[in-house]
C-alpha positions in Angstrom: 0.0 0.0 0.0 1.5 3.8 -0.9 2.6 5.6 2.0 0.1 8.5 0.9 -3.3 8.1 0.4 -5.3 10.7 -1.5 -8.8 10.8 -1.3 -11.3 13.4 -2.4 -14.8 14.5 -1.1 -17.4 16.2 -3.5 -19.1 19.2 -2.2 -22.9 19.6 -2.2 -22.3 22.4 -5.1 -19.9 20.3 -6.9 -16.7 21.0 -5.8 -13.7 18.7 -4.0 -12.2 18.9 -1.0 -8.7 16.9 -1.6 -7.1 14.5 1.3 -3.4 13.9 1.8 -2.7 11.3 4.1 0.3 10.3 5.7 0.1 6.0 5.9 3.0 4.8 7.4 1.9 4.3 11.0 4.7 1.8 12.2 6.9 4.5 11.8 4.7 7.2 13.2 4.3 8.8 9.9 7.7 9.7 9.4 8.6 11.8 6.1 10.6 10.2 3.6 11.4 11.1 0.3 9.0 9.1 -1.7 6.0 10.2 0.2 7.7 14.1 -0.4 7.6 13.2 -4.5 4.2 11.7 -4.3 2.8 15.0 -2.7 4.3 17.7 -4.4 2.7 16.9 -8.0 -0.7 16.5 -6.2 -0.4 19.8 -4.4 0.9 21.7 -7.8 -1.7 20.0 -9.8 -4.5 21.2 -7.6 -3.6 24.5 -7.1 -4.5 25.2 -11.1 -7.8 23.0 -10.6 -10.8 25.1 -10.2 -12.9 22.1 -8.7 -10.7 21.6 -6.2 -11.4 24.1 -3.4 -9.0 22.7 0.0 -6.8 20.8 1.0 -7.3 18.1 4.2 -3.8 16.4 5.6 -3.8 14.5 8.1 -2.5 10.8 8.6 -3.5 7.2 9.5 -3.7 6.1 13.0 -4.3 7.5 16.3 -0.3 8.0 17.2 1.2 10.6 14.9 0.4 13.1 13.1 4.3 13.0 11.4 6.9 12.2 14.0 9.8 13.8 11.8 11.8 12.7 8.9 13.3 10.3 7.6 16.8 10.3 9.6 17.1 7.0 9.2 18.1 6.9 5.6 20.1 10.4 6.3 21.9 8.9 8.7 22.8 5.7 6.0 24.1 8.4 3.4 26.3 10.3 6.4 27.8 6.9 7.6 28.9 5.4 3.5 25.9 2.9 3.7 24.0 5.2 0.6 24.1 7.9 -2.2 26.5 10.7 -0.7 23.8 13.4 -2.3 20.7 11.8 -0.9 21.0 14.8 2.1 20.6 17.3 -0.5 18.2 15.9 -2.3 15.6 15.4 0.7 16.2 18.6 2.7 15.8 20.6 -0.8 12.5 18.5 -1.9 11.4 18.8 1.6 11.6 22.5 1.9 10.4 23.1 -1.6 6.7 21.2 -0.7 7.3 23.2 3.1 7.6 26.4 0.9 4.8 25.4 -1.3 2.6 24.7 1.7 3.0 28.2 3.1 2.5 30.3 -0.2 -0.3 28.0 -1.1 -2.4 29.9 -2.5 -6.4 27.8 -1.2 -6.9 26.7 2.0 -4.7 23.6 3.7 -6.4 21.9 7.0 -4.0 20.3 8.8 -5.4 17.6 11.4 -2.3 17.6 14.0 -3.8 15.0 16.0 -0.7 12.9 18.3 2.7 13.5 17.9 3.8 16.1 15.8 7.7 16.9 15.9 10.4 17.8 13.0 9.6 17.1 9.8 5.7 17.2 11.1 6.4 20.5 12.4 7.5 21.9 8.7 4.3 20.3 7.0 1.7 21.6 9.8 3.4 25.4 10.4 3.0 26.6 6.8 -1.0 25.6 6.4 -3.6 28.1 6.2 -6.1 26.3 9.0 -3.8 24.3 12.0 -5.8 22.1 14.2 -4.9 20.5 17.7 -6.6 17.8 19.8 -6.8 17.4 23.0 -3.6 14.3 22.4 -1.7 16.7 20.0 2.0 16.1 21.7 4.3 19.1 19.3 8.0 19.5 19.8 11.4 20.2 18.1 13.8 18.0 20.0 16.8 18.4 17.2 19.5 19.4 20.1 19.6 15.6 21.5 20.6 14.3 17.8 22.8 17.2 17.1 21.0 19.2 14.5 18.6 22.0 15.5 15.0 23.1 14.4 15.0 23.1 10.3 12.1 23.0 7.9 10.8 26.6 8.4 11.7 26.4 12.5 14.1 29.4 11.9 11.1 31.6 11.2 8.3 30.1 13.1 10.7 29.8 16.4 11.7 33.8 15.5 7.8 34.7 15.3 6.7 33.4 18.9 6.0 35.5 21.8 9.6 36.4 23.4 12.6 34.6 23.5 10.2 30.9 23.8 11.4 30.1 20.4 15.0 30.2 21.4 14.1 28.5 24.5 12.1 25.9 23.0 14.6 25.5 19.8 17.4 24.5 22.8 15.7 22.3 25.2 13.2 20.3 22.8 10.4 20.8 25.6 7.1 19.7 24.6 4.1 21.1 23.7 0.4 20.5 24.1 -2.4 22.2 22.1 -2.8 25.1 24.6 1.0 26.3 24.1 0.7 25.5 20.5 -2.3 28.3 20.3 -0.4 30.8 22.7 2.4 30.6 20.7 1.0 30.5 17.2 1.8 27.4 15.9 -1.8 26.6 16.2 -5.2 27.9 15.2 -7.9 25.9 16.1 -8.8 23.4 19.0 -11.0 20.2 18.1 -11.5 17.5 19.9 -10.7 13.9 17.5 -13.7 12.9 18.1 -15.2 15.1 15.5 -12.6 14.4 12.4 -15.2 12.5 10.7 -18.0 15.9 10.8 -15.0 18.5 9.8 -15.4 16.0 6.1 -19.4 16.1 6.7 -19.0 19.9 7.6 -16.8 21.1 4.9 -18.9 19.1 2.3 -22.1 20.6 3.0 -20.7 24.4 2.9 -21.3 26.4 0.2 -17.5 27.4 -1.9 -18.5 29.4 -4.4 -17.4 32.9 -2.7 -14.5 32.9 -0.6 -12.8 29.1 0.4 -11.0 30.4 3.4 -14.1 32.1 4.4 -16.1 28.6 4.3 -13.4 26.8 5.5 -13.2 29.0 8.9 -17.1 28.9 9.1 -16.3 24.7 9.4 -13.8 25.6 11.7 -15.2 27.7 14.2 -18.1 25.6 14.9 -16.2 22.7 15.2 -14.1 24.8 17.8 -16.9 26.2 19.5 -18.5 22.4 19.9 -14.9 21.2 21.6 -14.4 24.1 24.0 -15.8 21.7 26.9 -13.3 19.4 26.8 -10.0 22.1 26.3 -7.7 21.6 29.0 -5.7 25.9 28.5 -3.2 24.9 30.9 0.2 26.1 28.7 3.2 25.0 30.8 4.9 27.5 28.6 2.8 30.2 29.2 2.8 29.5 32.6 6.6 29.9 32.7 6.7 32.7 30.1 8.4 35.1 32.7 11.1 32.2 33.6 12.1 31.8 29.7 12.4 36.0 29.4 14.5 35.5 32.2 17.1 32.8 31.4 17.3 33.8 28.2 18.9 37.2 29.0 22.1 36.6 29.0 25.4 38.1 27.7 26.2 34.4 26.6 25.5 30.9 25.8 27.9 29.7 28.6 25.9 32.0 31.5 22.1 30.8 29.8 23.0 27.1 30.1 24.7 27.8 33.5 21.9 29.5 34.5 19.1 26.5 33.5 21.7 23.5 34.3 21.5 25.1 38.2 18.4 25.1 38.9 17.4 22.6 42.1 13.3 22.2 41.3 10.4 20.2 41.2 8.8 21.3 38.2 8.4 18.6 35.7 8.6 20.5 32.5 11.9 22.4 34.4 13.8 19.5 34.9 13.0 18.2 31.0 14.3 21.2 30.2 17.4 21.4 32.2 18.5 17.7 31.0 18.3 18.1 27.5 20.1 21.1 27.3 22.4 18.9 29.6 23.0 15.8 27.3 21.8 17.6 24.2 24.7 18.4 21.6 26.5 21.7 22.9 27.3 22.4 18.9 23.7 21.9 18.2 23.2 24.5 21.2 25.3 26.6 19.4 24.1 26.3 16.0 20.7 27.2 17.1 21.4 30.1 19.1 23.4 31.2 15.8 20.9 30.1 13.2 18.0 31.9 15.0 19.8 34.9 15.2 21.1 35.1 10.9 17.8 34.2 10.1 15.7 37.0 12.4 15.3 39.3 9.2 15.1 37.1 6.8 11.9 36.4 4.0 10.7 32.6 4.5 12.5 32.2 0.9 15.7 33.6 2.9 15.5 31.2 6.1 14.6 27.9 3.4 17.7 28.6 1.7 19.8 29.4 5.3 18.5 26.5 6.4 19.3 24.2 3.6 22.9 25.3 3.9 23.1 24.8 7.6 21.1 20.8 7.4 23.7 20.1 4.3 26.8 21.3 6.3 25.5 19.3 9.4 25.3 16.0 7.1 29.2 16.5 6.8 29.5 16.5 9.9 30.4 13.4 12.5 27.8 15.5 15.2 24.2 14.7 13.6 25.1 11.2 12.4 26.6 10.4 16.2 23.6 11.7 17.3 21.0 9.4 15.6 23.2 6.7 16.1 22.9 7.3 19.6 19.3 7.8 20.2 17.4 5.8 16.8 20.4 3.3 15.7 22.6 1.5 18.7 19.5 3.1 20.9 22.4 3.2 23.6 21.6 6.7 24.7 25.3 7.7 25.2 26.4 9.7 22.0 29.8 10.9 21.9 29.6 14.9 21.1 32.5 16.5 19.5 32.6 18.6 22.3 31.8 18.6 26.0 30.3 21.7 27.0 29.1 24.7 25.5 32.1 26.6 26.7 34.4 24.2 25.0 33.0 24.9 21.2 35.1 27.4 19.1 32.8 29.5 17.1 35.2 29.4 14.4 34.2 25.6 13.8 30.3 27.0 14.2 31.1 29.8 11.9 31.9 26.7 8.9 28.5 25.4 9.1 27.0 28.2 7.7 29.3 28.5 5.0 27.1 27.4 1.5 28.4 24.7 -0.7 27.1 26.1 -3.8 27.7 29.1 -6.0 23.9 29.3 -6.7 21.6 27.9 -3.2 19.5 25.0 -5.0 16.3 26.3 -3.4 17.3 29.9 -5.6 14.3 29.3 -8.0 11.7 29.4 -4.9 
C-alpha cells in the first residue's frame, strides 16, 4: 500500500475537498522522500484545478500526526551505507513542498492530532487552517541528535511570543495544544472525536465565494462544539516570565549555567534542564546562531539558510553520532564532538553556515 493516500470528497455544489494522508503508522508517519515526490505533483496540480477548493492532511492512525523525517536513511548516506547526495536531495524537496505549503495559494487543514515533531512540524506550520486535539504532543527536539530546528523552524521559532522560540529550539520541551495556540503554531482546537463531521461539515458548505471564508465557518463551529473538553493549561505560558529571564544573557555559557542550576520540582523544568544537559552543545550553538542570521530574513531567505546549515551538518560526525545514539545502537550515550558549551570554538560553528554552492539550489523558490 502507498505511503500516501489521497482521497477526495465532493461538495454539495460540486466542488472537491482533496485529502493527503500520511500512511505509514509503524513509523509514526515519518517523512521520507517518496512520500515528499508523491505530494508535491498533487499539491501543484491542484492548485490550477478550479474544482478543487481545499486541502485536508492528516494521517493514518491515532499516534502521529508525522513524527519527523526520515533520519534513518540520512543517517545511511552520512555513515557510507548510501548515495552521498541523498542529504541534498531530501532537505531541498522537503523544503520546496514546506515552501509550497506556506505560499499556497487555497486553504490547507492540517489535522495535527498525536505527535507532531520535525519534519511534522514543517508540513503543519506553513497551512492556512492548523488544528490541535486534546492528544496533540508538538515539539522540536533536534539538540539531542545534534541538529537543530530546520524546515521553516528558523522563522516560526523567531515569530513566537519572546525569547520561547529560542528556549524551546534548545531544550526540545514539549508542547500540548494550549502552548501550541499561545504561541501561534496553532489555530484551532477540536476535539478527535469530531474528524469524521469536519469532512461532513466542509462538504455541506457552500464554496462558491470565498474558500478560506467557508473553510473558517467549518472551523469555528467545530471549535466552539470542543471548548468543553479544552484543557488551557500552557506549561509555557505559565513559565513565560522564567524563559524571558534565562534567556537574557550576555552568553551561551551563562544561559545554560543559569538552566543547568536550577534545584526544582517542576516537571517541565527539569525536562528542560536535562536536554540542554545531554543535548549536543554544537547543536546549542548552531541554534542560538541560526535563529539569530535568520531573524530578518523572508521565508524564501530562512529555506535557503536552512538548507545550507542541514547540508553542512550531514558532513558532519555531530548529527550522524547523534541518531546513532538515540534511533540506531538506541544506547543513549552519544559521543559529542565537544563537552560543554564553553568548549565549542565558534570558528568551527562559523563553517557550518558557509554554503556549498555558488547558486543555493532552493534559488528558484
Amino acid at each position: 500500500m502507498s505511503c500516501v493516500l489521497f482521497n477526495e470528497y465532493p461538495t454539495q455544489d460540486g466542488k472537491r475537498i482533496v485529502e493527503i494522508q500520511l500512511n505509514a503508522e509503524r513509523s509514526l508517519n515519518a517523512l521520507t522522500l517518496e512520500m515528499i515526490d508523491l505530494i508535491q505533483p498533487k499539491l501543484d496540480s491542484w492548485k490550477e484545478d478550479d474544482t478543487v477548493v481545499a486541502v485536508l492532511f492528516d494521517s493514518a492512525g491515532e499516534k502521529a500526526f508525522c513524527a519527523g523525517g526520515d533520519v534513518v536513511s540520512l543517517y545511511k548516506s552520512m555513515t557510507g551505507d548510501g548515495d552521498p547526495d541523498f542529504p541534498t536531495d531530501f532537505f531541498t524537496r522537503e523544503y520546496i513542498l514546506d515552501y509550497s505549503i506556506h505560499t499556497y495559494p487555497k486553504p490547507i487543514i492540517c489535522w495535527g492530532h498525536g505527535i507532531v515533531m520535525g519534519g511534522g512540524m514543517g508540513l503543519m506550520n506553513g497551512c492556512s487552517h492548523r488544528v490541535v486535539t486534546e492528544r496533540t504532543h508538538m515539539a522540536m527536539p533536534e539538540v539531542t541528535i545534534g541538529l537543530y530546528p530546520d524546515v521553516g523552524g528558523s522563522w516560526f521559532l523567531n515569530h513566537m511570543p519572546g525569547r520561547t522560540g529560542l528556549f524551546l529550539g534548545l531544550t526540545g520541551n514539549p508542547m500540548n495544544a494550549a502552548d501550541a495556540l499561545f504561541l501561534g503554531l496553532a489555530d484551532r482546537f477540536i476535539t478527535s472525536d469530531k474528524r469524521a463531521e469536519l469532512v461532513e461539515k466542509l462538504q455541506a458548505e457552500r464554496w462558491d465565494s470565498c474558500a478560506y471564508a467557508a473553510t473558517n465557518r467549518v472551523m469555528r463551529d467545530l471549535e466552539g462544539a470542543s471548548q468543553e473538553a479544552f484543557n488551557a493549561e500552557s506549561p509555557v505560558q505559565n513559565h513565560y516570565r522564567f524563559i524571558q529571564q534565562i534567556t537574557d544573557t550576555d552568553s551561551l555559557t551563562d544561559l545554560v549555567a543559569g538552566l543547568t542550576a536550577i534545584e526544582s520540582d517542576d516537571k517541565w523544568l527539569s525536562r528542560a534542564k536535562k536536554a540542554i544537559s545531554h543535548g549536543s552543545p554544537l547543536a546549542v550553538h548552531l541554534i542560538k546562531k541560526q535563529l539569530e542570521v535568520t531573524q530578518h530574513m523572508s521565508l524564501k531567505e530562512v529555506f535557503e539558510s536552512e538548507l545550507v546549515l542541514s547540508v553542512q551538518c550531514c558532513k558532519h560526525r555531530e548529527f550522524p553520532e547523534g541518531v546513532r545514539a538515540l534511533l540506531v545502537d538506541k544506547d543513549g550515550a552519544p559521543q559529542w564532538s565537544y563537552n560543554t558549551v564553553d568548549e565549542v570554538d565558534p570558528a568551527f560553528v562559523d563553517q557550518f553556515f558557509v554554503s556549498p554552492w555558488a547558486v543555493n539550489p532552493l534559488a528558484d523558490l
